[in-house]
N, CA, C and O of each residue as an XYZ file, in Angstrom:
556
protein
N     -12.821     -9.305     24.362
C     -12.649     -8.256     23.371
C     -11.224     -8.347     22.811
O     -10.200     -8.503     23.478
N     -11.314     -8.234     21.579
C      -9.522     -8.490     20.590
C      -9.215     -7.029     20.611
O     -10.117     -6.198     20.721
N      -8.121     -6.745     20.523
C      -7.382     -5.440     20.928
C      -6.080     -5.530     20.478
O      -5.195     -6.143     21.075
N      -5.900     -4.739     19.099
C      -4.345     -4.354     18.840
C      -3.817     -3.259     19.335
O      -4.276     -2.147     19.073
N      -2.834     -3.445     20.077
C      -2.589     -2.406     20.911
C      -1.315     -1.294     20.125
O      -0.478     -2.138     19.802
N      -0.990     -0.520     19.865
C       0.093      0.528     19.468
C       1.243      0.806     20.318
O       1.363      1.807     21.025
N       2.083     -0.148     20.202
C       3.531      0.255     20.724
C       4.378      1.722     20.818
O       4.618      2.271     19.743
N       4.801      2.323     21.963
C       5.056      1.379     22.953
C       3.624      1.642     23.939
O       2.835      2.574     23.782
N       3.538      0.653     24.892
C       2.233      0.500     25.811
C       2.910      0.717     26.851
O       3.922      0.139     27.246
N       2.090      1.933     27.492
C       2.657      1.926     29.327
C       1.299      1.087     29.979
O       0.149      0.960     29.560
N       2.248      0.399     31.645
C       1.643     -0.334     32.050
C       1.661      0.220     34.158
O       2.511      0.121     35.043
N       0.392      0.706     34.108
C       0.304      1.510     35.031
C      -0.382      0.024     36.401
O      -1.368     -0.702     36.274
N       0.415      0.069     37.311
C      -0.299     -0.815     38.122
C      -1.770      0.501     38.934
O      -1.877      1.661     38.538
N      -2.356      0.103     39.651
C      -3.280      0.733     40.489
C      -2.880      0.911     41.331
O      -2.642      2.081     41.629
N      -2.503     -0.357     42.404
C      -1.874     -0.210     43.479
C      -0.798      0.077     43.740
O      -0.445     -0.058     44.911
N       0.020      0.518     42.881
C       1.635      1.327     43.138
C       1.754      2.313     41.961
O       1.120      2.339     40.906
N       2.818      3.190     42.456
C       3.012      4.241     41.486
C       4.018      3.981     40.402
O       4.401      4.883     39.657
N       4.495      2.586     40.309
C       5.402      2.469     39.428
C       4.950      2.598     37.739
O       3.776      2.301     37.518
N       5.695      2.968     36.673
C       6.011      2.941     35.466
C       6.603      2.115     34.840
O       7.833      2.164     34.845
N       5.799      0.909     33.971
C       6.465      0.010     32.894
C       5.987      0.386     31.585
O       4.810      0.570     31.275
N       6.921      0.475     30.907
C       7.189      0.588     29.259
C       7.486     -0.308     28.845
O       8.403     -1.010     29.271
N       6.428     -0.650     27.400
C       7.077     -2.305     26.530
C       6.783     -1.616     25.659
O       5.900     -0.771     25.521
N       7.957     -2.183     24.715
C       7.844     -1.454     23.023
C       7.914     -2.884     21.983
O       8.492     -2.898     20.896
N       7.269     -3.921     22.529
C       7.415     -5.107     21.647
C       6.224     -5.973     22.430
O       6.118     -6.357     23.595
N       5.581     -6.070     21.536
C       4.519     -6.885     22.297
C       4.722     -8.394     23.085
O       4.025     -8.704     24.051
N       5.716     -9.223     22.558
C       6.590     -9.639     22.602
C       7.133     -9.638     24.519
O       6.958    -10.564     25.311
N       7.544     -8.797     24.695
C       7.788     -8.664     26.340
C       6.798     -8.215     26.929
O       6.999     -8.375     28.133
N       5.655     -7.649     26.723
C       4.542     -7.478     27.367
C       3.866     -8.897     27.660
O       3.714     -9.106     28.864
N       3.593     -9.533     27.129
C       3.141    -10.443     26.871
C       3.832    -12.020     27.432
O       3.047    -12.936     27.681
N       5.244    -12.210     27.586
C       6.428    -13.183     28.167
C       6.184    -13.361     29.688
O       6.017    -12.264     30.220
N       6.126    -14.199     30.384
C       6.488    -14.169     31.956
C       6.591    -15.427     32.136
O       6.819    -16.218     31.222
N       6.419    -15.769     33.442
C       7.046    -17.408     33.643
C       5.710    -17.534     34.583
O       5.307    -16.570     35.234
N       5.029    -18.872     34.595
C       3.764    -19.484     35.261
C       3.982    -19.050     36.501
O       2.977    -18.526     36.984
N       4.981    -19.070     37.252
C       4.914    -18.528     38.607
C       4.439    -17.040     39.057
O       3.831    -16.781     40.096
N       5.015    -15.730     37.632
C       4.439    -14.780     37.717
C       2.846    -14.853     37.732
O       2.059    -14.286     38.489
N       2.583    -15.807     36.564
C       1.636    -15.972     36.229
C       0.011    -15.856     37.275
O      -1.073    -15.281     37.370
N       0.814    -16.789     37.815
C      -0.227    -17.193     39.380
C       0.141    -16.275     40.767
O      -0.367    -16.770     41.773
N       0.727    -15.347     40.955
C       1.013    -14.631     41.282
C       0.734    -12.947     41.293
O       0.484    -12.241     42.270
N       0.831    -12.664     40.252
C       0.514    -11.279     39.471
C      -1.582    -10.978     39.128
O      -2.482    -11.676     38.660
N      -1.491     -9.708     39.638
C      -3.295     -9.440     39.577
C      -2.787     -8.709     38.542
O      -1.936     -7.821     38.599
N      -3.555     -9.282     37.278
C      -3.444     -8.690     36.132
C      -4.713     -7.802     35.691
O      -4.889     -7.165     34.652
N      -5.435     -7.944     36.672
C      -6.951     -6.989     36.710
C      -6.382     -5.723     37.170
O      -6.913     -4.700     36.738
N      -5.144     -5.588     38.174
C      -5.050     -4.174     38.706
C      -4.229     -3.652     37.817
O      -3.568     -2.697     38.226
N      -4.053     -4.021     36.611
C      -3.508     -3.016     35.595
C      -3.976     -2.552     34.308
O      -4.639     -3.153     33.462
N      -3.436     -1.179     34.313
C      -4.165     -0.103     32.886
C      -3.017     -0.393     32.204
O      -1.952     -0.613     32.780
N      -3.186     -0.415     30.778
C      -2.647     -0.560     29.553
C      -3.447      0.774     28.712
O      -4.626      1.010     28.448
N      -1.782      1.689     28.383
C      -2.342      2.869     28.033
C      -1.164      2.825     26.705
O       0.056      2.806     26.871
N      -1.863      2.817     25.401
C      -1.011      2.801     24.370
C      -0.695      4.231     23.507
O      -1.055      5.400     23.648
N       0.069      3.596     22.651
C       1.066      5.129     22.143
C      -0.185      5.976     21.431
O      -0.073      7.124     21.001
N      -1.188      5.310     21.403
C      -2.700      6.372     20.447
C      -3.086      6.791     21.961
O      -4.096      7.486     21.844
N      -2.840      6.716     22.942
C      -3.584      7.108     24.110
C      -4.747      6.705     24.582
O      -5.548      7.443     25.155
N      -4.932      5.234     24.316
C      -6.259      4.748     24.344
C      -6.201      3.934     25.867
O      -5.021      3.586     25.823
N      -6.651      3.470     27.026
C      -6.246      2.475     28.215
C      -7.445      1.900     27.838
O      -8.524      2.392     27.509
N      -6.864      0.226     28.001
C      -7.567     -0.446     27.908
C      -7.265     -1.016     29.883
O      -6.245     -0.851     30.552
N      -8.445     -1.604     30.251
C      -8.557     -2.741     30.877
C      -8.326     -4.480     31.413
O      -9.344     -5.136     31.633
N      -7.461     -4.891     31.525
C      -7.301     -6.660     31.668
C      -8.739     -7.311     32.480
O      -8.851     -7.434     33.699
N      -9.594     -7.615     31.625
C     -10.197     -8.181     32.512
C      -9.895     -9.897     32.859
O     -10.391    -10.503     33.808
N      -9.028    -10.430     31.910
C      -8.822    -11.854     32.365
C      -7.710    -11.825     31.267
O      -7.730    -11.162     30.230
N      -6.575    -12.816     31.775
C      -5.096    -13.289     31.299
C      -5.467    -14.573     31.209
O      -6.502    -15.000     31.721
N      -4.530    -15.377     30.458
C      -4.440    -16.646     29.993
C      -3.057    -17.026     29.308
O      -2.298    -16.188     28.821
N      -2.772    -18.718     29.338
C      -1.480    -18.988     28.794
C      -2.029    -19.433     27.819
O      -3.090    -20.058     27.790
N      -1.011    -19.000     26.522
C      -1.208    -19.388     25.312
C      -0.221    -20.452     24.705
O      -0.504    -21.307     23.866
N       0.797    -20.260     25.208
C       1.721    -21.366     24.797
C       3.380    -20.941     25.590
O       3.891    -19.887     25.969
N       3.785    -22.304     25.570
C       5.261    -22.133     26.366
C       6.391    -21.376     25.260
O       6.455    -21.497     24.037
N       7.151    -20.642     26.100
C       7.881    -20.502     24.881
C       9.618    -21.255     24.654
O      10.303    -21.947     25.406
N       9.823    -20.788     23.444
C      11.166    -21.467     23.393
C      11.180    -23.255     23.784
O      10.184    -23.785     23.293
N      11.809    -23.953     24.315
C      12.244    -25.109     24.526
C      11.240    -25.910     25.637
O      11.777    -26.790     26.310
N       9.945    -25.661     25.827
C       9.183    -26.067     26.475
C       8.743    -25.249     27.778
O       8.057    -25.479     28.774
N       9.538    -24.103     27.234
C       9.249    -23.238     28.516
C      10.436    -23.218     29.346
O      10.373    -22.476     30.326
N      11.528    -23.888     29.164
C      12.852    -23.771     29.892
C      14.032    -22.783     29.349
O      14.205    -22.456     28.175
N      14.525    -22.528     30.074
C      15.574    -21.337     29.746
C      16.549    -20.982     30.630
O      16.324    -20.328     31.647
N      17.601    -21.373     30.300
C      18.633    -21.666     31.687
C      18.991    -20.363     32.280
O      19.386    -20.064     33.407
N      18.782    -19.770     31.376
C      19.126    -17.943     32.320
C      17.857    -17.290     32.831
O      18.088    -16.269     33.479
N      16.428    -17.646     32.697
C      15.483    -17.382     33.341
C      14.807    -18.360     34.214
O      14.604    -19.512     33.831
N      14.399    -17.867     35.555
C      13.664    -18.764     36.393
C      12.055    -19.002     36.181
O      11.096    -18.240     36.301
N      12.159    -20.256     35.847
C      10.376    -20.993     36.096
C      10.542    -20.784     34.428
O      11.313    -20.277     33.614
N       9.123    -21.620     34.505
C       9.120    -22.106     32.693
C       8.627    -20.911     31.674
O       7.412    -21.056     31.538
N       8.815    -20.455     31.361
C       8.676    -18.996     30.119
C       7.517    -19.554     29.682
O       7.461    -20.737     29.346
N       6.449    -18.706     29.650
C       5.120    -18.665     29.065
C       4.801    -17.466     27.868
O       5.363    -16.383     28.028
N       4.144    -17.599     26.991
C       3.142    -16.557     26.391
C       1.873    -16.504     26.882
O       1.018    -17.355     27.124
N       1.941    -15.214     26.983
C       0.323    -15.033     27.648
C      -0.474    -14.193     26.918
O       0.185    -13.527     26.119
N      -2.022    -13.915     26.895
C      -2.490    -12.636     26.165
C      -3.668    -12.624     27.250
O      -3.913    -13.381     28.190
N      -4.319    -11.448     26.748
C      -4.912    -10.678     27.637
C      -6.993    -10.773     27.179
O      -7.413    -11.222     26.113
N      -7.703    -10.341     28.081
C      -9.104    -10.179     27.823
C      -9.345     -9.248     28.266
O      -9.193     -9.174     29.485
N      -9.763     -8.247     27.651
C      -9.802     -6.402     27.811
C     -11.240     -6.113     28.316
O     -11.950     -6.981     27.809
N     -11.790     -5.506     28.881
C     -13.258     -5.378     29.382
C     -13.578     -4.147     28.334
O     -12.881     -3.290     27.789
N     -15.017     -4.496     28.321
C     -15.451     -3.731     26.591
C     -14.928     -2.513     26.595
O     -14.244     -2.121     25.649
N     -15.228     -1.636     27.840
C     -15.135      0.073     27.802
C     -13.948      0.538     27.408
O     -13.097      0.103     28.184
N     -13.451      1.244     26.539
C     -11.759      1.646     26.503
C     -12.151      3.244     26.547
O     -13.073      3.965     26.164
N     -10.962      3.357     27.210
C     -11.448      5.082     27.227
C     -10.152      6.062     27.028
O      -9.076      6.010     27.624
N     -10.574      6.960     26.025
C      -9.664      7.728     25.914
C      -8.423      8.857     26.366
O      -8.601     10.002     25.951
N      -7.441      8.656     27.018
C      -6.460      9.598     28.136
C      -5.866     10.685     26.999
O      -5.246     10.629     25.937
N      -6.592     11.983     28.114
C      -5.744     13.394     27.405
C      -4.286     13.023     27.650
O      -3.971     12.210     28.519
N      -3.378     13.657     26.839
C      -2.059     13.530     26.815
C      -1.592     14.756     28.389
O      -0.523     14.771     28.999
N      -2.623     15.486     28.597
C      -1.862     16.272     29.790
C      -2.494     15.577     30.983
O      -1.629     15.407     31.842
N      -3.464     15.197     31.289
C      -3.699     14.093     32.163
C      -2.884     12.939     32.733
O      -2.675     12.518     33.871
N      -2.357     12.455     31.042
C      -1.378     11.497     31.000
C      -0.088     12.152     31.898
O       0.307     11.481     32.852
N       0.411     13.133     31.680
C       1.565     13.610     32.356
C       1.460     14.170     33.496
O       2.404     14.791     33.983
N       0.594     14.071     33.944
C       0.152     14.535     35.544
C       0.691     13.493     35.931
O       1.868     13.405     36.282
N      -0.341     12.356     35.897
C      -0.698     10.785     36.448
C       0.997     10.688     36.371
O       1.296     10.581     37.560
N       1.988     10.674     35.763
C       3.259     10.157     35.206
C       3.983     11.021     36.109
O       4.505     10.260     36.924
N       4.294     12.237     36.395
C       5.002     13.103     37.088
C       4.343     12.601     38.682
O       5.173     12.187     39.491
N       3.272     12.633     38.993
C       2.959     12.090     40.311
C       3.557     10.697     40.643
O       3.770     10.284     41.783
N       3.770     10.112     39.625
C       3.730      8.301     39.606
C       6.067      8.411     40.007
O       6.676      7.679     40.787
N       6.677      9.541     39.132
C       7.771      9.895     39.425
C       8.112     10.320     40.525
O       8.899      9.819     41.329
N       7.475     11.339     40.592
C       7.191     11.806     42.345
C       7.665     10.464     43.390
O       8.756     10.177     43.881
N       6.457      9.879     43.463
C       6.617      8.432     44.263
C       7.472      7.370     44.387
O       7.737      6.618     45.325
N       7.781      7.442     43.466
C       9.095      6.575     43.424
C      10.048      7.188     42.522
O      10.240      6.910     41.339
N      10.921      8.517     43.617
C      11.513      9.365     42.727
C      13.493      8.289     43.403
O      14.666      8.536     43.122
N      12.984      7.424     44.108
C      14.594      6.795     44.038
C      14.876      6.008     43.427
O      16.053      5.649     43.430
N      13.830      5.308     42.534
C      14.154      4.628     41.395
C      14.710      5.479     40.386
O      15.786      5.118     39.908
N      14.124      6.668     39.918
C      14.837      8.039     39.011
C      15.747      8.458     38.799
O      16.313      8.681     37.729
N      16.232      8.757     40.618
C      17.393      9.289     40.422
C      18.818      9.169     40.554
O      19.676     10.003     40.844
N      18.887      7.785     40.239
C      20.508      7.608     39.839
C      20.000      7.788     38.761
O      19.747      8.835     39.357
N      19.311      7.904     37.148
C      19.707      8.014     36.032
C      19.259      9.462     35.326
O      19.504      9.696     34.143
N      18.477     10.530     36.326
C      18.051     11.481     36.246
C      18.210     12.670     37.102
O      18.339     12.345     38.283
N      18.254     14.384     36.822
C      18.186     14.842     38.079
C      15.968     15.003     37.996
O      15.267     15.220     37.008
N      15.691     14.853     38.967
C      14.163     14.690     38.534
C      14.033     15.642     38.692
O      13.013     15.472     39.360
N      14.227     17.352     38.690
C      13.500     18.677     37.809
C      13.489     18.247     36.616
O      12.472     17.729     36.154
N      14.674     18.391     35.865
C      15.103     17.798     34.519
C      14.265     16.486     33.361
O      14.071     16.332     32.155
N      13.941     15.674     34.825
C      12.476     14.233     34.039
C      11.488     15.013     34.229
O      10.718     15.199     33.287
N      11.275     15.619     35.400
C       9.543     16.241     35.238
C       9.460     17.614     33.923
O       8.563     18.046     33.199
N      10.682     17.889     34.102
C      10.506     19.271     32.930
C      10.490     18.683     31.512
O       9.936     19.160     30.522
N      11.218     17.537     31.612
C      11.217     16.476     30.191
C       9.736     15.683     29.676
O       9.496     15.296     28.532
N       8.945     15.588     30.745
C       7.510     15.159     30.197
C       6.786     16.037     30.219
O       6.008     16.102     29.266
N       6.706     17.009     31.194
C       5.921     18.398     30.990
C       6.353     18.795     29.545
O       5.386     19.336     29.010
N       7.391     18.743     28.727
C       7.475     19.596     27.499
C       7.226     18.594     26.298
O       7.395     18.873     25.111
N       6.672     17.033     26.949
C       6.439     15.852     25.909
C       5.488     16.241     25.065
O       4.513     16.725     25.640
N       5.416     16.195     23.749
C       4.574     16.511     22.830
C       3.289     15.375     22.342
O       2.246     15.530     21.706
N       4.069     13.964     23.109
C       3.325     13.009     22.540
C       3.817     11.370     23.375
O       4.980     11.126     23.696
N       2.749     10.500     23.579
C       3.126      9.631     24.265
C       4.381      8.856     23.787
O       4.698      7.886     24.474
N       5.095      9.134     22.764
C       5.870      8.199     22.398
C       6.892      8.937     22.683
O       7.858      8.181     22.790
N       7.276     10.292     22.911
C       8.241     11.103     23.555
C       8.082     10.639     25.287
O       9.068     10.469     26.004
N       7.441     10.569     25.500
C       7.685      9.856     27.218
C       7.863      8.753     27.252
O       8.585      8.358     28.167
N       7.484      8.063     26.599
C       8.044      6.641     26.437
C       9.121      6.288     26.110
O       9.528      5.181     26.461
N       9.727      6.958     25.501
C      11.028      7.443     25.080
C      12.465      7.612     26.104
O      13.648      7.274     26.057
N      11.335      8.524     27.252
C      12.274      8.934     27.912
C      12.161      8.277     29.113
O      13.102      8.465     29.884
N      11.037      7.366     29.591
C      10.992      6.594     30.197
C      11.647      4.921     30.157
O      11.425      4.032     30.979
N      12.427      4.863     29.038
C      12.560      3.579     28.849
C      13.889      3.104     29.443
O      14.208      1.917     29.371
């Protein structure tokens, strides 16, 4: 299934509570073959700025990037990759969304808080009007 996705895209693993934000498809999309073969790209939701999550059902390399895939300040050869979405996409309420996100903070509230006091982040997405205001403030 082809899928244009609406920047920025949060990238919710399953099995951990962490939070990634990409606002360029561009870095969503970049990793190096070692991630590559490494990384279960099935255990992640892709939830974009329309609020839509899509599914990965299968990843693939599309081409190396830059200089054959070498890059002296990054380790292993830089790839482009894209994604195969499983048909169903389903739509996330925006207060759902900020549950899932304040719990997901919760959990890994020591990543947070050197750059936050976390009343202050949870009171900051509780009063988010829209996914691109948490994304915002998540970045």
């Amino acid at each position: 299934m082809q899928v244009e996705l609406s920047y920025p895209v949060f990238v919710l693993p399953r099995k951990s509570n962490m939070v990634y934000v990409y606002f360029k498809e561009k870095d969503l999309k970049s990793t190096s073959e070692e991630l590559l073969q490494k990384l279960d790209y099935t255990n992640l939701d892709l939830i974009d700025v329309s609020g839509y999550m899509y599914k990965i059902k299968k990843v693939f390399k599309v081409k190396y990037l830059g200089l054959w895939g070498f890059n002296p300040l990054l380790k292993g050869r830089q790839i482009l990759v894209d994604f195969e979405y499983a048909p169903e996409v389903e739509k996330v309420l925006l207060s759902d969304f900020k549950k899932d996100i304040i719990h997901r903070i919760d959990k890994t509230k020591q990543i947070w808080q050197p750059g936050w006091d976390m009343g202050e982040l949870k009171e900051a997405v509780t009063n988010s009007s829209s996914f691109e205001e948490i994304a915002d403030l998540l970045k």
